[in-house]
C-alpha positions, 0 to 999 in steps of 0.5 A: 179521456180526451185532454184537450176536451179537459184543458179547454175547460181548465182554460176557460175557467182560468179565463173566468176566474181572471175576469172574475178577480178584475171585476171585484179589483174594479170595486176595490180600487175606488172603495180604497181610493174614498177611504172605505175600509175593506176587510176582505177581497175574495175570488170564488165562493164556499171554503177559502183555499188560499189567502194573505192579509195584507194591510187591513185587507185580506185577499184570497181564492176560494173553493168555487169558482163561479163568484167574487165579492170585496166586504167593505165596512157599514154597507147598511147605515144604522137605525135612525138616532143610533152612533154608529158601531151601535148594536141592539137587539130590538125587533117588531115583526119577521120582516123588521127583524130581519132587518135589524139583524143584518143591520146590526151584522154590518155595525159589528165591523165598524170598529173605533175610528172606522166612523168615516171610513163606512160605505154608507156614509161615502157621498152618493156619487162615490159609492155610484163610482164604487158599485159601477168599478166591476161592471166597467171592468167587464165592459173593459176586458170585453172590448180588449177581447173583441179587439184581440179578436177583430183587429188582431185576428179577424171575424170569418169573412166569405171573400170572392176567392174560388173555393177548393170545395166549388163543384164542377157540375150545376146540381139544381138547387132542387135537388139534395145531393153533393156530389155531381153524376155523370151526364150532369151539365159542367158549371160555366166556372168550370168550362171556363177554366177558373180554379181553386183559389182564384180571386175574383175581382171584376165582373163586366168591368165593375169592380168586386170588393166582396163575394156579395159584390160578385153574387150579386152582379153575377146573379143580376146578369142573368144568362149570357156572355161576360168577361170576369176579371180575376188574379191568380197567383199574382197575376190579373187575368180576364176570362170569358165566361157564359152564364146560365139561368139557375132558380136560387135562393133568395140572398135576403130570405133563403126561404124564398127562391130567385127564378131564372138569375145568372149563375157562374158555379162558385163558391166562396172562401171564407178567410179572416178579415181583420176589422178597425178600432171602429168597427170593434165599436160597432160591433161591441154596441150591436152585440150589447143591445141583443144582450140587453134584450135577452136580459129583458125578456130572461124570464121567457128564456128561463122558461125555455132552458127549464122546458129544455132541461125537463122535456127535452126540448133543444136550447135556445143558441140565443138563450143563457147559460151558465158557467158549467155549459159555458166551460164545456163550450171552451172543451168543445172548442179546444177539442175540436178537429173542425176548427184550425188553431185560428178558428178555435183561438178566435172562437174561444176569445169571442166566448170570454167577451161574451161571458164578459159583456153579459156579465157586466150588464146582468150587474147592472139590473137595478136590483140588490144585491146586485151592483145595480141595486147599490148604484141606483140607492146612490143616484136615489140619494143624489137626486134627493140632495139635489132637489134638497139643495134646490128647495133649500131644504134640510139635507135628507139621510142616507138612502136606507137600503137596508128597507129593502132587503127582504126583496134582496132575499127573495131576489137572491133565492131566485138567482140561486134558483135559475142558477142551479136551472142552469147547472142541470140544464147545462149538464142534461142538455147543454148548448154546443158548438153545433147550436 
């Protein structure tokens, strides 16, 4: 058995259930602060494992890992005219039963005295900060997570550093072969006496801050005599270099091909580059809006990860995946023998950001039960008081979203579905690091 393939998914699964557990902290605290009264805030779902009350709280870990939730009393408001606590049993079809059931459930816990102290009496914008508290915590712990991996660690980066892996003879691009063959003509690198390890900083004067800066005035001088500016081992040195004319491919689209541009013969060394506070903003933003676009088109992407699962087809890199294929990514990543100890901290902390920030946005899909669905019943109710208040109208009721829980149901068996998808998907034909 290989342990560390073992551990990385035991790690990542910790990482998970920490994010987990700050997600619903993150509805805990406001509901506490407004006075909502919460019975229970529980890690994970099925049987619980362990739990302490504390207060009127009980706080616990349960059995499976994939989930959390905080029970907060009188989610759903009672049948127009009722007190609340009031429960009866009266029901006028399959869908109005339904209803009135899962109402009367929620009145059940409101006890004497708990009158004020329900959620759907809380003022909108309380219960919109309630519902928003655990995707803000994700986005939170995600941005610490690229900021441990931007500024405290780096993103790989190829600099202008003369790589040990340069070949010493030009191999045309045409040909699909590594290793150079005697009688194969030496790069102009190599007649010049660059080595491993030398840091290119000057072409024909012009100053080269990153490998594209020295691709791309080596490949715009074509064939000929140049003076190359380097430092090796401390010391800035000039050599005189003379290009040749090689077919390349193409920098902004490799499938096209570049005739007859300079050619030196070298090849980058990739480093990590540490970035600033603003370019973690940036790059967090960049990442957030391809996320957001995958969530809009997860329909199309579930198709794939069921004709992926079934017909073997290989799985979208782009595509989602669930938590199962996400702690093998975290084995993979721990048991790797490609990665140095840098690369695999980096990768595994750029994961748990990711799973972060996909989770806090999918939250946020204005559909019950997710928090997105509270969170537009709150600003519904908002609006609706507003233009109330503006029309000096009589003030409206509570938004009743109990009006909607059949679509709850069906939107919850559906994410059930992709979720089980996922899990068969992620064990038959899971995503790798490779991907």
């Amino acid at each position: 058995m290989n342990w560390l393939y073992v551990a990385g998914i035991i790690l990542f699964l910790l990482g998970l259930l920490i994010s987990i557990a700050l997600h619903e902290l993150g509805h805990l605290v406001p509901a506490k602060l407004f006075g909502v009264k919460v019975t229970q805030y529980m890690v994970g779902f099925g049987s619980t494992a362990w739990s302490r009350r504390k207060g009127e709280t009980e706080y616990g870990i349960k059995w499976i890992p994939f989930g959390g939730y905080i029970r907060m009393i009188g989610m759903l408001p009672p049948r127009p005219g009722d007190a609340p606590g009031t429960v009866r049993s009266t029901a006028t079809g399959p869908w109005q039963g339904l209803i009135e059931s899962a109402r009367d459930a929620a009145q059940e816990e409101v006890r004497p005295g708990d009158e004020d102290r329900v959620f759907y009496r809380k003022k909108w914008w309380q219960k919109v900060i309630i519902m928003s508290g655990g995707p803000a915590m994700n986005f939170v712990l995600a941005f610490i997570f690229f900021t441990i991996l931007l500024v405290g660690i780096g993103l790989p980066t190829e600099a202008p550093i003369v790589s040990p892996t340069t070949q010493t003879c030009v191999i045309p691009a045409s040909e699909q072969r590594a290793a150079c063959k005697p009688g194969d003509q030496p790069t102009p690198a190599a007649q010049a006496g660059l080595k491993p390890g030398d840091h290119l900083v000057s072409f024909n004067g012009a100053t080269i801050g990153s490998w594209e800066d020295a691709t791309r005035l080596i490949r715009s001088h074509g064939a000929g005599p140049a003076k190359l500016g380097i430092v090796r081992d401390g010391k800035p040195m000039t050599f005189d270099v003379t290009l040749i004319a090689q077919d390349r491919p193409n920098l902004d689209d490799p499938e096209k091909t570049d005739r007859n541009v300079g050619f030196l013969g070298v090849r980058p060394t990739e480093v990590m580059e540490q970035q600033s506070i603003g370019q973690v903003i940036g790059y967090m933003g960049e990442l957030t809006g391809r996320v957001a676009g995958s969530l809009l088109n997860l329909p199309d992407k579930m198709v794939g990860v069921w004709h992926a699962a079934f017909s073997g087809e290989e799985r979208d890199p782009e595509g989602p995946v669930g938590m199962v294929g996400a702690g093998r990514m975290g084995g993979e990543i721990l048991a790797s023998e490609e990665l140095s100890t840098e690369q695999k901290i980096a990768t595994f902390v750029n994961l748990l950001a990711g799973f972060n920030l996909a989770i806090g946005l999918f939250n946020l899909i204005p559909l019950l039960p997710l928090d997105g669905g509270h969170i537009a019943g709150g600003l519904w109710e908002g609006v609706k008081r507003a233009y109330a208040k503006v029309m000096r109208r009589p003030k409206p009721q509570h938004v009743d979203i109990a009006k909607v829980l059949p679509l709850t149901y069906a939107a919850a068996v559906l994410m059930m579905i992709m979720a089980g998808l996922l899990v068969y998907a992620d064990l038959v034909n899971p995503l790798t690091l490779t991907n």
